[in-house]
Backbone as JSON Lines, residues from 0, in Angstrom:
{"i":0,"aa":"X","n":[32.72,-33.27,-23.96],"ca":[32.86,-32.53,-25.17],"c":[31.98,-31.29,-25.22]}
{"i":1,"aa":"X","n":[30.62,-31.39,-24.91],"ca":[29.86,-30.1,-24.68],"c":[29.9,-29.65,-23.26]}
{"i":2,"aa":"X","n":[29.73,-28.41,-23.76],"ca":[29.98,-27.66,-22.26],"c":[28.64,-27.69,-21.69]}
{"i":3,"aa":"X","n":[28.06,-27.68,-20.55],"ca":[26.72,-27.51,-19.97],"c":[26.83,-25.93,-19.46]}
{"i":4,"aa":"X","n":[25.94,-25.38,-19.54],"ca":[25.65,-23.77,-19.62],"c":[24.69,-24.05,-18.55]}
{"i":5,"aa":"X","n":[25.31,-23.13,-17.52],"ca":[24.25,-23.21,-16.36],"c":[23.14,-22.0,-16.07]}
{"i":6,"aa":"X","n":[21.73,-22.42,-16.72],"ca":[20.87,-21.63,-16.43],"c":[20.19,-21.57,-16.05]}
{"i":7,"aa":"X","n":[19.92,-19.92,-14.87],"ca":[18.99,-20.37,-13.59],"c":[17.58,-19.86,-14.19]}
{"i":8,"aa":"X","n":[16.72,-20.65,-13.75],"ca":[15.45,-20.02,-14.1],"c":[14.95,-19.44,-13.2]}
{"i":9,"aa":"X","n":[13.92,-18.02,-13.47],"ca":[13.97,-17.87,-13.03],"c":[12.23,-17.11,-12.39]}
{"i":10,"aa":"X","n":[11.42,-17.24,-11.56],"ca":[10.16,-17.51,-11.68],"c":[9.86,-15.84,-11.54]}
{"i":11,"aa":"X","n":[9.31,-15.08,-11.94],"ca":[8.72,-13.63,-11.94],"c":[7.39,-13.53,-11.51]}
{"i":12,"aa":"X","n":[6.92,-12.3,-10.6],"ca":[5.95,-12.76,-9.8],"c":[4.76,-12.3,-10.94]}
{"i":13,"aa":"X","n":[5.55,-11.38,-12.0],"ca":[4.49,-10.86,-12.7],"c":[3.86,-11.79,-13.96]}
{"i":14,"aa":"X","n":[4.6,-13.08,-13.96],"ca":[3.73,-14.45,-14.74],"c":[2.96,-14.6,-14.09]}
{"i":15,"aa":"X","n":[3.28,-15.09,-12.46],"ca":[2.0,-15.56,-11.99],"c":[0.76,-14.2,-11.86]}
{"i":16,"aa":"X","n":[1.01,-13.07,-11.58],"ca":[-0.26,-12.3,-12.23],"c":[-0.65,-12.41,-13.44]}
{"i":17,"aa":"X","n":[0.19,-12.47,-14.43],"ca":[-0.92,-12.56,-15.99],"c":[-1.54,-13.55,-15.96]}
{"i":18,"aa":"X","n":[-1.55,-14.73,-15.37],"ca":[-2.78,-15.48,-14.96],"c":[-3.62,-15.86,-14.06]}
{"i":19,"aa":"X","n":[-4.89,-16.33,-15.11],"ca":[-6.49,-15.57,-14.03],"c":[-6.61,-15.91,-12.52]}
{"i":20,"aa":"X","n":[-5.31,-17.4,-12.42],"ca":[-5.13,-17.62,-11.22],"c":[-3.96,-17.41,-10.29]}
{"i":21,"aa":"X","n":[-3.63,-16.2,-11.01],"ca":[-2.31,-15.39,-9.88],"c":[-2.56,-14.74,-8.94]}
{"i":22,"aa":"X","n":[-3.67,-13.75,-9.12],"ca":[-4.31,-13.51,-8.35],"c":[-4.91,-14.01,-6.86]}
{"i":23,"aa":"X","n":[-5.24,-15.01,-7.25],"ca":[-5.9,-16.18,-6.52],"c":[-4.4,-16.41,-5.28]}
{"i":24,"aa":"X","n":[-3.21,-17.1,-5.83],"ca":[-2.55,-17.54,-5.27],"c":[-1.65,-16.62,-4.45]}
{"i":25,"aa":"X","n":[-1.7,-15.59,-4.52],"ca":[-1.15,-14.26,-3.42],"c":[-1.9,-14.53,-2.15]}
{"i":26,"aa":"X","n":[-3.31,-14.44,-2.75],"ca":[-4.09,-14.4,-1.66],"c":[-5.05,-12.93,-1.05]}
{"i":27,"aa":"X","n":[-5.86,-13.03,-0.24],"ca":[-6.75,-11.81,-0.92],"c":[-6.09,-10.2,0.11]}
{"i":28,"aa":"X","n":[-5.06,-11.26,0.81],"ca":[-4.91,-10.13,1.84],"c":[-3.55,-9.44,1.43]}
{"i":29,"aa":"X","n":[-2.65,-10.69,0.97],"ca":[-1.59,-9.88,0.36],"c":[-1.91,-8.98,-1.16]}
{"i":30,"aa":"X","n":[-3.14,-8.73,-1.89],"ca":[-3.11,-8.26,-2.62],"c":[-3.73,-6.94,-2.14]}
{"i":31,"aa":"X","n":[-4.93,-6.7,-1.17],"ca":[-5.32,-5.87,-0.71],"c":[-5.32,-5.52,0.35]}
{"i":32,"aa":"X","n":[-4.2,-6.26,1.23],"ca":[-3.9,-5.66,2.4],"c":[-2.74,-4.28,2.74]}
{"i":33,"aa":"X","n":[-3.14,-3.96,3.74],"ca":[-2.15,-3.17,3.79],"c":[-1.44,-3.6,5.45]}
{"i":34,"aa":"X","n":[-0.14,-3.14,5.9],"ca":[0.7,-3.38,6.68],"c":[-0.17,-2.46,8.16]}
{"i":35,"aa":"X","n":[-0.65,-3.23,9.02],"ca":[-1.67,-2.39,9.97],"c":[-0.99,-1.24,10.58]}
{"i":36,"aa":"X","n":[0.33,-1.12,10.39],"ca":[1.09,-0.01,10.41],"c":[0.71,1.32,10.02]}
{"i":37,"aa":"X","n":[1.03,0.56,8.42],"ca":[0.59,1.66,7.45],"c":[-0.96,2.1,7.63]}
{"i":38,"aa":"X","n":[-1.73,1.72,7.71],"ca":[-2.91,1.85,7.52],"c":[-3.5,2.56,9.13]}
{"i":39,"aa":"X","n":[-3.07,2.4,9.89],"ca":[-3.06,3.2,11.11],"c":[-2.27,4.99,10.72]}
{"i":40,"aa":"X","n":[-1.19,4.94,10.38],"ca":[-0.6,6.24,9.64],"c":[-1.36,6.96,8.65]}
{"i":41,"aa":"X","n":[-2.12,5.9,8.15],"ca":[-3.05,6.98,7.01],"c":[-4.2,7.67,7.16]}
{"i":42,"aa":"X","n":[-4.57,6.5,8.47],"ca":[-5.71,7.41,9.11],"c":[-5.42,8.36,9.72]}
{"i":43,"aa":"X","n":[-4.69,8.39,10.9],"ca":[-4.11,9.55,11.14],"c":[-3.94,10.57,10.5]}
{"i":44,"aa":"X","n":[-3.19,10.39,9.8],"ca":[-2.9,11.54,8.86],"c":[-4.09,12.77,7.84]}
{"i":45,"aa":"X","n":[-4.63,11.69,7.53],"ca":[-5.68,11.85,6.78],"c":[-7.15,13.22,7.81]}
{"i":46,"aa":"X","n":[-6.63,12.63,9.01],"ca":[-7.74,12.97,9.88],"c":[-7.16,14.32,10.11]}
{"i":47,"aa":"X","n":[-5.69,14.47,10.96],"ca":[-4.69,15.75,10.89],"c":[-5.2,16.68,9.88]}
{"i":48,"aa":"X","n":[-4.76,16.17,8.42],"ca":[-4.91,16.73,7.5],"c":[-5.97,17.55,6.86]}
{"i":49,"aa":"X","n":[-7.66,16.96,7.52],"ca":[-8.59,17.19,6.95],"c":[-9.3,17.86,7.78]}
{"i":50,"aa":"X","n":[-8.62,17.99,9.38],"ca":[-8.97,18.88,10.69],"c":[-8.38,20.4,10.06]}
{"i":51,"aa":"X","n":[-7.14,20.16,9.6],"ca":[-6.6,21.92,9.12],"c":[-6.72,22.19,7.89]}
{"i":52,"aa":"X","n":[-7.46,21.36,6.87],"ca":[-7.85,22.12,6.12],"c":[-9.11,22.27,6.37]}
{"i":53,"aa":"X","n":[-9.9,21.69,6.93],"ca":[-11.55,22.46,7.75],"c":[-11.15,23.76,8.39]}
{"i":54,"aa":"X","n":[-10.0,23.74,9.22],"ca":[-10.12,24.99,10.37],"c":[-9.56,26.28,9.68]}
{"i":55,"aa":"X","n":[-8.63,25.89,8.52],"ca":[-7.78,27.06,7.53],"c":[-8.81,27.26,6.09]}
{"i":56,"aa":"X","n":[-10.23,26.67,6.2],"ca":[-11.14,27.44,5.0],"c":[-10.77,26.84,3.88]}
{"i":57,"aa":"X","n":[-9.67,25.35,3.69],"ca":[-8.79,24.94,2.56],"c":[-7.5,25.61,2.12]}
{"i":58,"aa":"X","n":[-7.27,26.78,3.15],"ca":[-5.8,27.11,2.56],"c":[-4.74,26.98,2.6]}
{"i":59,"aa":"X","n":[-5.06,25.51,3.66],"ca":[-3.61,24.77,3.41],"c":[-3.55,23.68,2.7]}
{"i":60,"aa":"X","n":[-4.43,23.55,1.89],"ca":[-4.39,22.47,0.88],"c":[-3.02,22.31,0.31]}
{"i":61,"aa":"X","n":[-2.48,23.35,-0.73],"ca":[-1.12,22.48,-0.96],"c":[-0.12,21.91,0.05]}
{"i":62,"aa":"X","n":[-0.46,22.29,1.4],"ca":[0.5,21.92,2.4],"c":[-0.03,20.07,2.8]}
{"i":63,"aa":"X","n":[-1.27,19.98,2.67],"ca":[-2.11,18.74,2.5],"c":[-1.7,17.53,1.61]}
{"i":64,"aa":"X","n":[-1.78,18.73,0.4],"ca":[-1.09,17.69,-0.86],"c":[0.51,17.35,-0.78]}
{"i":65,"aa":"X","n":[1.48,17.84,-0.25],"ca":[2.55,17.51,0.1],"c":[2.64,16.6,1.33]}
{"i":66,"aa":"X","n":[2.19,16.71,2.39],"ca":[1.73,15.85,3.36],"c":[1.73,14.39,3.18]}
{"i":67,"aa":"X","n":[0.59,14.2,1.69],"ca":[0.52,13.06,1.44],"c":[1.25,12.26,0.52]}
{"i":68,"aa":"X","n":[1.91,12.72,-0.14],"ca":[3.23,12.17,-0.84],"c":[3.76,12.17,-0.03]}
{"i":69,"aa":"X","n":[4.46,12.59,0.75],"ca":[5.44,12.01,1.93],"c":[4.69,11.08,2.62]}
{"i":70,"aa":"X","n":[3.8,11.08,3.33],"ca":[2.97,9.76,3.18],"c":[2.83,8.46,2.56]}
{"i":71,"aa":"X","n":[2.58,8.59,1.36],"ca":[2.66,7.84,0.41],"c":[4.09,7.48,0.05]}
{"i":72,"aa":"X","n":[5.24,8.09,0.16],"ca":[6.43,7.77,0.84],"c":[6.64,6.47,1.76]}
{"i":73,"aa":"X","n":[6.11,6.87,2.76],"ca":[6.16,6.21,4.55],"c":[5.77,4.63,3.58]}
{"i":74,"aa":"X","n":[4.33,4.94,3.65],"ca":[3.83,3.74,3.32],"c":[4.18,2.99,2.02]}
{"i":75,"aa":"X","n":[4.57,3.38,1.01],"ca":[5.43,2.42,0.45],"c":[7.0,1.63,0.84]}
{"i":76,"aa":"X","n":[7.62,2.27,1.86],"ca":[8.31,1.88,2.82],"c":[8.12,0.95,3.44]}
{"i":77,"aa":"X","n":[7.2,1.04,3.92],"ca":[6.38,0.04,5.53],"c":[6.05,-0.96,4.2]}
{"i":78,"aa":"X","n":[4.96,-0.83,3.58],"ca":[4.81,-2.19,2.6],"c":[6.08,-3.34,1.32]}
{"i":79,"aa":"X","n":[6.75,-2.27,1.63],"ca":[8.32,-3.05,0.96],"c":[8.91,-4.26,1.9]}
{"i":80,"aa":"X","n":[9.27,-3.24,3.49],"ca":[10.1,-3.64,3.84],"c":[9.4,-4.93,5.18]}
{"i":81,"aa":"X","n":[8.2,-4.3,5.97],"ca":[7.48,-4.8,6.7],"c":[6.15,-5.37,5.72]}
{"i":82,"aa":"X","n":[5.53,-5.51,5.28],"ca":[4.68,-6.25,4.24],"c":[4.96,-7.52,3.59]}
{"i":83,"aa":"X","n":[6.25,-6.89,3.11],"ca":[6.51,-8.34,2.06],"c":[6.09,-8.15,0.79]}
{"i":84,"aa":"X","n":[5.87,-6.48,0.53],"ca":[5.06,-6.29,-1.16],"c":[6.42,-5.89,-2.14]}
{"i":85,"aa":"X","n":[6.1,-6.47,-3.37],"ca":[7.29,-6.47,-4.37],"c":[6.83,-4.84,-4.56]}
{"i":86,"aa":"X","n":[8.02,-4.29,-5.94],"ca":[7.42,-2.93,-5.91],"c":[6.61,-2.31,-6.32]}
{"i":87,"aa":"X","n":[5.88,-3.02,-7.43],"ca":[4.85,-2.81,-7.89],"c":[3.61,-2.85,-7.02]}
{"i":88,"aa":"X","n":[3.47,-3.56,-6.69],"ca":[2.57,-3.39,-5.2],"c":[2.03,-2.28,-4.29]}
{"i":89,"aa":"X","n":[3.45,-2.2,-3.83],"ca":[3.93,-1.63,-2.71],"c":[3.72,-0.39,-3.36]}
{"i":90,"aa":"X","n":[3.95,0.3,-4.57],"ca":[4.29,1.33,-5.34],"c":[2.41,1.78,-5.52]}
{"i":91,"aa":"X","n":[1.54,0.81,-6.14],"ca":[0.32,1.42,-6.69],"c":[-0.49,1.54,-4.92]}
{"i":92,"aa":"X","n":[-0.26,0.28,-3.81],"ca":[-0.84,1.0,-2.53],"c":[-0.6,2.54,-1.96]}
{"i":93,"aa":"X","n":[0.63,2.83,-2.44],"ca":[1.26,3.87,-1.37],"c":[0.61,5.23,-2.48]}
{"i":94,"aa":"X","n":[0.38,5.07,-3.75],"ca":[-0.27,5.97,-4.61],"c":[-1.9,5.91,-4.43]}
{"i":95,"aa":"X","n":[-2.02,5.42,-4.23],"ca":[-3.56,4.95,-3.49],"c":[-3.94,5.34,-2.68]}
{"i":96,"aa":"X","n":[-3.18,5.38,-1.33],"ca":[-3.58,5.88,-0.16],"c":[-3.34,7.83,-0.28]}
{"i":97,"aa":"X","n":[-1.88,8.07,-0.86],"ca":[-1.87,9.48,-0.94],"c":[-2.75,10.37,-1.87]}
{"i":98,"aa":"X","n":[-3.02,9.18,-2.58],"ca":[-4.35,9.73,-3.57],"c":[-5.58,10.29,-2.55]}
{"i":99,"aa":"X","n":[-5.73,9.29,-2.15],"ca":[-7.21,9.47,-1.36],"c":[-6.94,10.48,0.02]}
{"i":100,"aa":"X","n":[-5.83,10.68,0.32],"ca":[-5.37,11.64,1.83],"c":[-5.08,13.01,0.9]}
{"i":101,"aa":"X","n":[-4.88,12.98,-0.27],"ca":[-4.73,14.4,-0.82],"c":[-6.07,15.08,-1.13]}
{"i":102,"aa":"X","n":[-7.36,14.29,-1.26],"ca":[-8.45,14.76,-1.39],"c":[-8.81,15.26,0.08]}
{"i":103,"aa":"X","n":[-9.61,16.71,-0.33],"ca":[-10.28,17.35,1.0],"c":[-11.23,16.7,1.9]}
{"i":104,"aa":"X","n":[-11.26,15.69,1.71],"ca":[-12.22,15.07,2.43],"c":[-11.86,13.48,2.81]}
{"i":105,"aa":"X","n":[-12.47,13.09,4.6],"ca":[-11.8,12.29,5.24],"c":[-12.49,11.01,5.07]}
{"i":106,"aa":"X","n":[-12.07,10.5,3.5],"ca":[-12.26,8.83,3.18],"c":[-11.18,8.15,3.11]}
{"i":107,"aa":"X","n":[-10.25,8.39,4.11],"ca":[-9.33,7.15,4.21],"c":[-9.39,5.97,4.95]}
{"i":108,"aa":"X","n":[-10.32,6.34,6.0],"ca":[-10.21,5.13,7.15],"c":[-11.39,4.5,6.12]}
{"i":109,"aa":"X","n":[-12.11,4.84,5.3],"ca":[-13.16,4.06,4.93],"c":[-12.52,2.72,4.17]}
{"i":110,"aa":"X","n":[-11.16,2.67,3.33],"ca":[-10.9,1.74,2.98],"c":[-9.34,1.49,3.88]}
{"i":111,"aa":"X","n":[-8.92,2.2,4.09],"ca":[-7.83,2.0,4.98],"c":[-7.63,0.7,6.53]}
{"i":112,"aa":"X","n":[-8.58,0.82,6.63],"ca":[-9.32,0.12,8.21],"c":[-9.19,-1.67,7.67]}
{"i":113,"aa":"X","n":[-10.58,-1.32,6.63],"ca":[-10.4,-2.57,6.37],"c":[-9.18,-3.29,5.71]}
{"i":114,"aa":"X","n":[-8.5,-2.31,4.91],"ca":[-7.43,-3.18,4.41],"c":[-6.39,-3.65,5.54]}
{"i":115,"aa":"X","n":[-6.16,-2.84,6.65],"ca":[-5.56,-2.86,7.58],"c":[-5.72,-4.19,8.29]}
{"i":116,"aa":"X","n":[-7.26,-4.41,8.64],"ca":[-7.6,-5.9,9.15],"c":[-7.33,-6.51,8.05]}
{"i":117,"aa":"X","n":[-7.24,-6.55,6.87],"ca":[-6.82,-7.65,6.15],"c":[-5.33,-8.02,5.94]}
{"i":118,"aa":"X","n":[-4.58,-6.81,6.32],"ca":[-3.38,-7.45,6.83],"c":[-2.68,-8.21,8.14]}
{"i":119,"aa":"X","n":[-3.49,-7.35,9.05],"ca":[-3.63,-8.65,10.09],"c":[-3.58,-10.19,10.11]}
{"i":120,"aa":"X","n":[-5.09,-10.54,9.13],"ca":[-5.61,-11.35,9.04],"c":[-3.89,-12.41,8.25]}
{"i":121,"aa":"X","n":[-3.62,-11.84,7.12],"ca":[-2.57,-11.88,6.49],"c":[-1.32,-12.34,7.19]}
{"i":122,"aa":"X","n":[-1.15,-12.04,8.4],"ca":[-0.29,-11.75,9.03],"c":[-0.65,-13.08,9.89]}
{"i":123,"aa":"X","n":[-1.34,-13.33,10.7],"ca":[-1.99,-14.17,11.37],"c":[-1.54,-15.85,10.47]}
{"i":124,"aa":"X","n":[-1.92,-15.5,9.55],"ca":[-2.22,-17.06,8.41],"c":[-0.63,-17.25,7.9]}
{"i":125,"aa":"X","n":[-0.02,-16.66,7.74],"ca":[1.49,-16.85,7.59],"c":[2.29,-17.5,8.63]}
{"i":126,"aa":"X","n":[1.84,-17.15,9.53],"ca":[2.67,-17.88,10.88],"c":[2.65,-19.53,10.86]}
């Protein structure tokens, strides 16, 4: 006589962040890792980038700042598709890194490196 209504539930990754232990359960590498890919590309880049604007006096800075949005491009790419990061993720790393490669100065490998081994590490523990 009643119909049964079939409904899927359905789990969102962004519940398990609003709680204090969502965080926790990602794990420390999928939250702050990056794809050793990516994080090899940013150094690079970063280094490219911060060699010609030393040798051009800064006047290729806007060519710098475009550089790294396409960058920040790449690497939200690589962390989508090779990572395993939803888009939010994947979206605030890749703004992160072009953030810090658009500044004149070469602090990317400073957090880049390590996040890089922490995707490794990441990478390693999944298997």
């Amino acid at each position: 006589m009643f119909k049964q209504s079939k409904l899927q539930v359905r789990t969102d990754d962004r519940q398990d962040m609003a709680s204090p232990q969502g965080g926790a359960t990602r794990g420390l590498a999928q939250v702050f890792g990056l794809s050793p890919r990516a994080a090899f590309l940013a150094v690079l880049v970063d280094l490219l980038v911060f060699s010609g604007d030393t040798l051009s006096l800064e006047t290729l800075l806007p060519l710098g700042i475009g550089i790294a949005g396409v960058l920040g491009f790449i690497i939200y790419r690589i962390q989508r598709h090779s990572y395993g990061d939803d888009h939010d993720a994947a979206l605030t790393k890749a703004l992160i890194v072009a953030l810090v490669t658009a500044i004149p100065v070469p602090i990317t490998p400073f957090f880049a490196i390590p996040s890089g081994l922490l995707g490794i590490v990441g990478a390693i523990t999944r298997k």
